[in-house]
N, C-alpha and C positions, 0 to 999 in steps of 0.2 A: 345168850351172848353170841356174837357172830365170831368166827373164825377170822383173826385179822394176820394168820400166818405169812399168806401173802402180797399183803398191805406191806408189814417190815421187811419184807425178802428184798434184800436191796439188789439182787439179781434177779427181781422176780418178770423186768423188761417190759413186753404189753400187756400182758395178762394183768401184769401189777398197775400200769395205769390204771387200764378200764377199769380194774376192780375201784380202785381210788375212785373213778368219777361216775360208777354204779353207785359206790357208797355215800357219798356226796350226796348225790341227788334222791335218793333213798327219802320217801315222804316220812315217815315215821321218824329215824336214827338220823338222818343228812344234816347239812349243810342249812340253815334258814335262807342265805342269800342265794346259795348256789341253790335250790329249789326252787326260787320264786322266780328263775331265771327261763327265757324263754329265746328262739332263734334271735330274736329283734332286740333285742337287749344284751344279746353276746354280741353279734354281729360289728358296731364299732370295736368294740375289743381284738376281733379278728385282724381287722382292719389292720389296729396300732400297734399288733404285734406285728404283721407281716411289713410293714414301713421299720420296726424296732430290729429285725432281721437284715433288712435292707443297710441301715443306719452302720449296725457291727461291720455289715462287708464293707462299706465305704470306709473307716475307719481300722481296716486290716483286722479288727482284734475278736481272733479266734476265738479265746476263754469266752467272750462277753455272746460272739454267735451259737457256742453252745449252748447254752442259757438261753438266749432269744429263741432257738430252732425248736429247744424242749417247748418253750414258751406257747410257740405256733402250732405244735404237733397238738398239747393239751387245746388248745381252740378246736380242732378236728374231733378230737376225741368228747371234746362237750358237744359239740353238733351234734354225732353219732350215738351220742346216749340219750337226746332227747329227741331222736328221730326215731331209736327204740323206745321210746317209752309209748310215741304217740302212733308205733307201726308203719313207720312212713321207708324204715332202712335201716341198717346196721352199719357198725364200723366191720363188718367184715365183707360184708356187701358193698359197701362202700370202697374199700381196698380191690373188690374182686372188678368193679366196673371202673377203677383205673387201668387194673392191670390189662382189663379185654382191651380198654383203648388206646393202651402204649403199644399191645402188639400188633391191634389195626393199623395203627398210623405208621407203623416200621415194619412195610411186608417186605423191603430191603434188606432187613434185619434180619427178621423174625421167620420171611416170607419166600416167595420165590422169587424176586423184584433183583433185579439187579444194583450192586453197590457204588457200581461208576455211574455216578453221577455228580454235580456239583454242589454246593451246598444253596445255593438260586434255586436249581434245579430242585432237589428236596424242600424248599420252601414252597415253590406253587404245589407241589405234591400233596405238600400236607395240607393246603389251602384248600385243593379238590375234594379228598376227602371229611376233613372241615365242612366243606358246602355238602358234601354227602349225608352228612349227618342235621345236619339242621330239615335237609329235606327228610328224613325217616323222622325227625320230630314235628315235621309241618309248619317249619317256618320257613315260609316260600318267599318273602321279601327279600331285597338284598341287605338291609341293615337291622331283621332279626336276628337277636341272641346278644348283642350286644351287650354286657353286662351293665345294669344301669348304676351300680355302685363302686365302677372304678375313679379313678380320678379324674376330674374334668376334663385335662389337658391329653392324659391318657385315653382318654373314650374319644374326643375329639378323634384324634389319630387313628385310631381302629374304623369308627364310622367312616373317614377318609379314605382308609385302603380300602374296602369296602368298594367307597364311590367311585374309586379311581379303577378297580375290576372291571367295570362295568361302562369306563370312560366318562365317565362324572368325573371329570378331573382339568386341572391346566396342563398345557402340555411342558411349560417352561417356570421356569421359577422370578422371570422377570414378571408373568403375567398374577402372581404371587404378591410380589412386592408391589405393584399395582394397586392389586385391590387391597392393601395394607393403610398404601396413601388414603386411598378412600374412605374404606372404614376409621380410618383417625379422624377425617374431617368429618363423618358426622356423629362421631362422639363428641366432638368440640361444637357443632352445631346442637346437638341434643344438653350440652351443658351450658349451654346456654340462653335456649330456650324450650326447654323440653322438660317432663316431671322426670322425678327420680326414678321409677319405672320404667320410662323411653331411657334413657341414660344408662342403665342397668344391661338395658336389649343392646346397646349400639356397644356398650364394652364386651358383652357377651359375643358378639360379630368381629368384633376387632380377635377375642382371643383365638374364635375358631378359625377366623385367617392365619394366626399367629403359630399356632399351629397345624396347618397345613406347609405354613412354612418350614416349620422344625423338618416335618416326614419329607417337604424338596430335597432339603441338605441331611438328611439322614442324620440326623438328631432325633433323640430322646429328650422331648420338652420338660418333662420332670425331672431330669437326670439335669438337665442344665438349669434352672432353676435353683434345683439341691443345691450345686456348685455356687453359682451365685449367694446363694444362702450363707453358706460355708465361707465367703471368702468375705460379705460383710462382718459376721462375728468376726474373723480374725485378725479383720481391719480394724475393727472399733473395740476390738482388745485391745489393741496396740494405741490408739487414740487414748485410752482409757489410763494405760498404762506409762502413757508421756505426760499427760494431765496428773497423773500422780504423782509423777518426779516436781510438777512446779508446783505440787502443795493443791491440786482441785480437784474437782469431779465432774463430769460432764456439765453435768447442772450448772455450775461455777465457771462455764466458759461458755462460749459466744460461737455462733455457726461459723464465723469468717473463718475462728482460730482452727477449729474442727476439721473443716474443709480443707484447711491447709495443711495440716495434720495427716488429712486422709492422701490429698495430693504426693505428700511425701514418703507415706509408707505405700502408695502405690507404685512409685518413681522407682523406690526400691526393690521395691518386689521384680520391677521390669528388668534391673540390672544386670547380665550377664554374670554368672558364677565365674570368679576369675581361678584355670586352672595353677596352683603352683608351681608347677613344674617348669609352667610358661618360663 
């Protein structure tokens, strides 16, 4: 029988995880689901936990980010145990080639680099050595490394600053909205004489306009979306919740009524917080 001392040591901290998700994966004693599990099959999971991380911050609550953070940490920690199994790396190897690249990238810190500088200033810094690094990996193009499995709107933006190092770029954000007009016209052209396929490519060109747009006015395109997201649910709770006083449910009402609905709890939402002191 295996020693589970420090499996229950509720202080027993990292050593207590990995042993957890050594044991797990253990062919013999493990886990059936967590063994049959491979990079490519955790990887969304990765994904939902770090947007579920995201989620707690937007919503202040602490209690729920510690749970999500644990949540994220265990995704790392499955990585690193089937990167050990298959000899590709460890989770301590893994920790040790963070840490070498926190200290490279903060020789201001860490380094002899001076600390008066701006924070502009320390962004092209780190971008240089950034591009340092991709050259010792041998990605000599200007839009290698990019990761292919961020978010669209996300990678968008990144390929963009990219292109714009290099003067691949508008110089103005009128000439932005320009080509926004355009790409909507031939999204309206391709919907209506084009396959779903051409349609598909002309929406896909409207968003990475759309997105270049965000990085003009210094927006986070998913950050603003999320928001939008966020302010429909609490609109259409609130619709939801007036239709419930006259006895309905959405279903049971009509777009006009809805609309107007929506109109009004946007009206309100605009209204000035009246101070009473006034």
């Amino acid at each position: 029988m295996p020693d589970d001392t420090l499996i229950h040591d509720p202080d027993g901290g990292m050593p207590r995880l990995l042993e957890i998700m050594r044991r797990l994966r253990d062919p013999q004693t493990g886990c059936p689901w967590d063994i049959e599990q491979d990079f490519t099959t955790i990887a969304p999971y990765t994904i939902e936990e770090a947007y579920e991380v995201a989620d707690a911050i937007a919503r202040s609550d602490m209690a729920d980010l510690e749970g999500e953070l644990g949540d994220l940490l265990l995704q790392t920690v499955y990585h690193t145990q089937m990167g050990a199994e298959a000899g590709h790396f460890t989770f301590d190897s893994v920790v040790k080639a963070i840490a070498d690249k926190m200290v490279a990238r903060h020789p201001h810190v860490f380094g002899d680099e001076s600390r008066d500088k701006s924070a502009e200033q320390q962004t092209k810094d780190w971008e240089k050595i950034k591009a340092a690094e991709r050259a010792g990996k041998k990605q000599k193009r200007t839009l290698d490394g990019v990761a292919i499995g961020l978010p669209g709107m996300t990678r968008a933006v990144k390929l963009q600053n990219r292109l714009a190092r290099v003067g691949f770029d508008w110089a103005e954000t009128q000439s932005v909205l320009d080509k926004i007009v355009e790409e909507a016209a031939e999204l309206v052209e391709a919907r209506d004489q084009a396959s779903a396929d051409e349609m598909e490519a002309e929406f896909g060109d409207l968003m990475f306009v759309m997105a270049n747009l965000a990085r003009h006015l210094d927006i986070d395109p998913e950050a603003a979306v999320r928001r939008t997201n966020a302010k429909v649910e609490r609109r259409f709770a609130a619709i939801e919740d007036i239709l419930k006083e006259r006895g309905k449910t959405p279903a049971e009402s009509h777009l006009a009524e809805m609309d107007a609905l929506w109109t009004e709890i946007k009206n309100a939402e605009k209204k000035p917080v009246r101070n009473l002191s006034d």
